[in-house]
C-alpha positions, 0 to 999 in steps of 0.5 A, spaced: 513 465 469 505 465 468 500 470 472 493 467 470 489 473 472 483 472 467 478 470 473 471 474 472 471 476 479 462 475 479 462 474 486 467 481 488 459 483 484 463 489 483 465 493 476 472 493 478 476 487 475 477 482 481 485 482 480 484 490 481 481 489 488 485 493 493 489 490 498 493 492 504 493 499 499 494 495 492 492 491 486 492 483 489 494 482 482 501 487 483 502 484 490 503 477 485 507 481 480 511 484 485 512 478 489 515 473 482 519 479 480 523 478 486 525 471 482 528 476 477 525 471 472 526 471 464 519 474 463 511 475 466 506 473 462 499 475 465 492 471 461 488 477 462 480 477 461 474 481 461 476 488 463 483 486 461 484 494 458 483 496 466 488 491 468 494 493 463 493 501 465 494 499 472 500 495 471 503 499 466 509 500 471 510 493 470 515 490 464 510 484 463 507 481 457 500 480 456 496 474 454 488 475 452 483 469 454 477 471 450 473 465 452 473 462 460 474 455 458 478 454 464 485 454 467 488 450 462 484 454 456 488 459 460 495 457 461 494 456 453 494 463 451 501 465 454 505 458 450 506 462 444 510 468 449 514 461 453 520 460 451 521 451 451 528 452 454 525 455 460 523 453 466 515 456 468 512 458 473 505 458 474 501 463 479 495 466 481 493 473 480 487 472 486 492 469 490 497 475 493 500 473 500 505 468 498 511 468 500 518 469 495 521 463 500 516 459 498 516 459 491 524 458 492 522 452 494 518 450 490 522 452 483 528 448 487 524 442 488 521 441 480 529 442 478 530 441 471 526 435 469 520 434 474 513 438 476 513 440 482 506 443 485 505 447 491 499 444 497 497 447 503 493 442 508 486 444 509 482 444 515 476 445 511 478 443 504 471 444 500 471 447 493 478 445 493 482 440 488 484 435 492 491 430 492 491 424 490 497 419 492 499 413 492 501 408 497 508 411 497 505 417 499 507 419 492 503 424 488 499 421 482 494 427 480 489 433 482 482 432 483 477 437 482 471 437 488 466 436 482 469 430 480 471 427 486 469 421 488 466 420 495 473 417 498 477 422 495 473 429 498 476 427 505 483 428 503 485 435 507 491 437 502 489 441 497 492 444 491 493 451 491 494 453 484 501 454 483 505 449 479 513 449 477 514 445 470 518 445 464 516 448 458 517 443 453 513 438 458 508 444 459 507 445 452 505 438 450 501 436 456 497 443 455 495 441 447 493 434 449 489 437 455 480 435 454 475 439 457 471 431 460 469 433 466 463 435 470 465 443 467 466 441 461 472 446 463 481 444 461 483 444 467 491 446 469 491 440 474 490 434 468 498 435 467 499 432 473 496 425 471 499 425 464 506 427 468 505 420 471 503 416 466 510 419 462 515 418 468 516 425 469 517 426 477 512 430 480 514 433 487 509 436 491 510 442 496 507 444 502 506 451 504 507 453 512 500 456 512 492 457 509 493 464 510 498 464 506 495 460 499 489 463 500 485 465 494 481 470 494 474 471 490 469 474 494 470 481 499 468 477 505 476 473 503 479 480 500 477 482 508 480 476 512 487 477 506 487 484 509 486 481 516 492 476 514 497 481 512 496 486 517 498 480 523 504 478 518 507 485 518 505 486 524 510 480 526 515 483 522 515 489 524 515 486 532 521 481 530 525 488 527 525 491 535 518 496 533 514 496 539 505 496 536 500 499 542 496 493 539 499 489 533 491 487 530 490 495 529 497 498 524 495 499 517 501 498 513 499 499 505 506 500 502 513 499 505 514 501 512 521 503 513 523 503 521 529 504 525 531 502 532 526 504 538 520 506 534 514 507 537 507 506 534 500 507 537 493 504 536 490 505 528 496 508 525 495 508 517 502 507 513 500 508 506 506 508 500 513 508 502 515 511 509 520 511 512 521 512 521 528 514 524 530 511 531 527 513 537 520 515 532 513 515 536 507 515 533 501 516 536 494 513 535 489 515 529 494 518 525 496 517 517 502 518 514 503 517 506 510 517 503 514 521 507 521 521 511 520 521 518 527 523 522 530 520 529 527 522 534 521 526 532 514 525 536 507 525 532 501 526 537 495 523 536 490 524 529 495 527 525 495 526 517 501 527 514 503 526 506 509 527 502 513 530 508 520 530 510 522 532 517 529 532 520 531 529 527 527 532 533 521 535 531 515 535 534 508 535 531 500 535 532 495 534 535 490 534 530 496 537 525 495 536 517 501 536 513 500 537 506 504 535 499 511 538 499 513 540 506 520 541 510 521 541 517 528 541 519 531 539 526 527 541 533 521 544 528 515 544 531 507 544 529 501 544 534 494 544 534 490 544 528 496 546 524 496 545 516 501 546 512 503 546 504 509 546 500 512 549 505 520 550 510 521 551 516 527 552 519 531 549 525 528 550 531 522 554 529 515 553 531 508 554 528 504 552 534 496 553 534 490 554 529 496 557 523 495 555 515 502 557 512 502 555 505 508 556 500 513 559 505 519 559 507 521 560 514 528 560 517 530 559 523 527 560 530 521 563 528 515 563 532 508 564 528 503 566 533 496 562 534 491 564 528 496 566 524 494 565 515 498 565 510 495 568 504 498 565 498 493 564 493 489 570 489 484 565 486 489 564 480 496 564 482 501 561 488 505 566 491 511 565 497 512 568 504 519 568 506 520 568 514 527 570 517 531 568 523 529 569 529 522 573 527 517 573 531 509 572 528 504 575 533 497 572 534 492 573 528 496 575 523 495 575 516 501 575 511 499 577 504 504 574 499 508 575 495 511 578 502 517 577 506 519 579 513 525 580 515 530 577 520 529 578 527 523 582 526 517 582 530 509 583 527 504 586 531 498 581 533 492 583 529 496 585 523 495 585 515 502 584 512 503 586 505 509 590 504 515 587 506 517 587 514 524 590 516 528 587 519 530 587 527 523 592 527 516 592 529 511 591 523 504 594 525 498 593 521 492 594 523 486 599 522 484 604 527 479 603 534 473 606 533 467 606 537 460 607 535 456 610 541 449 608 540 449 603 535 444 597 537 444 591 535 439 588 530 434 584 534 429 579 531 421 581 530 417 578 536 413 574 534 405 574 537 
């Protein structure tokens, strides 16, 4: 399998490599990646160009073998780079790096279709084919050659069936036709397509596949198309998502930048963002302008609105937000409940237990059926260090606490409102911790000179 991915992107007028540019949270040239790997081929070679080094480090989780263009002398000039890596026996696909929605169906096809002896291309009809080259066939509606727009005549530029780039081939015809490729044309370029036409004159079956949709063979050069991609994709996911029992408040406002795992039930709400892997239970509601990013969502758990949530873990039956942030290593377990305006970190919270209003708790552990008043602050960091709070079951935090870790407070103890804990709280008491009321008589109030 070939990935020409070499393109310069001028027209992105970014310093980012066009195959870089973002889409639905991912390099296209990944989505390409992923996509050929789901045919377990022998191998992906990507023909990288300009900027090549960023590209390799950010494929780098990827098993792949890079192949460099040096020069842009076309697509043929860049399939060529990648014959030393083909083995002849072989079957080779050849795909686009700026072309990421196509389907793995699709391509199934078209390997089916090209056998082992014949080329088989993939087409697309086009209601407004310009800049596109163009099929020719022949009176048998049988494929004769791909004709670039420059070099087409007058007649031929009204054909609506355009060629999207992706062709399957034998390598030992592949290899061949590509060393006998010549750049006689209007941009004295090797074109790919020219295999088509030696195919024909050497009686090898060309075999032409459509796909079912523009969207979906859609190359992307410019951010106005990386835009209408994303538009594209989005509407997919979110067919997907509908056909798989999701209910969507609006199917054209979800953002779903990874992998959305949902069960049965789920409900979600108007611009919810979905990045990396998440997964959501049955019966999971999402309200709107929330974002969860790579996090396990359990059964039955409501999300209330403008929530961000990343790398977290709840059980079934939790409650959270309004306006909640959840930060990297937080665990809720079953029925636990975060209110308003409530940030967490690396942090558990047992069955049952509430952190209800305006509380930061930070490296803690709290059991179960604890409640944690409003304004309520762990305080775990001492500008060098992180140290842990450890809660018991059934405590009760009172309003505007602060817990100076590395502390702990025992089971079913009660801490006073107003308090500064930092020594341990016994269990089964009452921890006060709070300076003296005093009352200055007399004292006035610092008052702003009056101006003439």
């Amino acid at each position: 399998m070939v990935i020409l991915a070499a393109g310069r992107g001028q027209r992105m007028k970014s310093a980012l490599p066009k195959v870089l540019q973002p889409l639905a949270g991912r390099p296209l040239l990944e989505h390409v990646v992923r996509t050929a790997g789901k045919l377990s081929p022998a191998g992906i070679v990507v023909v990288y160009g300009e900027g090549g080094e960023r590209v390799r480090a950010a494929m780098a989780a990827h098993d792949l073998c890079w192949a460099h263009q040096a020069e842009q002398l076309g697509t043929g000039h860049a399939a060529q780079q990648a014959l030393s890596l083909i083995d002849s026996r072989h079957q080779v696909l050849v795909l686009c790096g700026d072309v990421p929605l196509v389907r793995v169906q699709t391509l199934k096809k078209l390997v089916f279709a090209a056998g082992d002896d014949s080329l088989a291309v993939l087409t697309v009809a086009m209601a407004d084919p310009t800049g596109y080259g163009r099929i020719i066939r022949d009176a048998e509606n049988r494929v004769r050659a791909i004709v670039e727009e420059k070099d087409a005549t007058p007649e031929q530029r009204k054909v609506a069936e355009i060629n999207t780039g992706l062709i399957v081939c034998p390598a030992h015809y592949l290899k061949v036709w590509l060393e006998q490729l010549k750049a006689d044309n209007a941009q004295g370029e090797y074109y790919l397509t020219d295999i088509i036409a030696r195919a024909v004159d050497e009686g090898v079956h060309v075999k032409a596949v459509t796909a079912e949709s523009e969207s979906e063979v859609m190359g992307i050069n410019d951010k106005l198309q990386l835009a209408q991609a994303e538009t594209a994709n989005r509407q997919k996911l979110a067919r997907e998502l509908m056909q798989n029992g999701v209910t969507l408040a609006d199917p054209e406002r979800i953002d779903v930048r990874g992998e959305l795992i949902c069960g049965k039930d789920v409900y979600i709400d108007v611009n919810a963002i979905f990045e990396g892997k998440v997964e959501l239970g049955d019966n999971v509601s999402i309200g709107p302008n929330t974002v969860i990013r790579d996090s396990i969502i359990g059964a039955g758990t409501r999300i209330h609105p403008n929530c961000v949530i990343e790398q977290a873990v709840m059980a079934d039956h939790c409650e959270v937000g309004p306006y909640a942030r959840l930060r990297p290593g937080v665990e809720l377990a079953e029925r636990a409940k975060l209110g308003n305006f409530v940030e967490l970190k690396k942090s558990h919270i047992g069955v049952g237990s509430k952190v209800n209003h305006l509380s930061y708790v930070g490296d803690a552990s709290i059991g179960a059926r604890v409640n944690v008043g409003a304004g309520t602050i762990t305080c775990n960091y001492d500008g060098a260090n992180k140290y842990r709070t450890v809660i018991g079951d059934g405590a009760f935090i009172g309003s505007g606490v602060q817990l100076v870790a590395p502390v702990e407070v025992g089971a079913d103890a009660t801490i006073g409102a107003g308090s500064t804990i930092s020594k341990s709280a016994p269990a089964g008491e009452l921890t006060v911790g709070r300076s003296r009321q005093t009352v200055v008589r007399g004292w006035k109030r610092p008052a702003k000179d009056k101006k003439d």
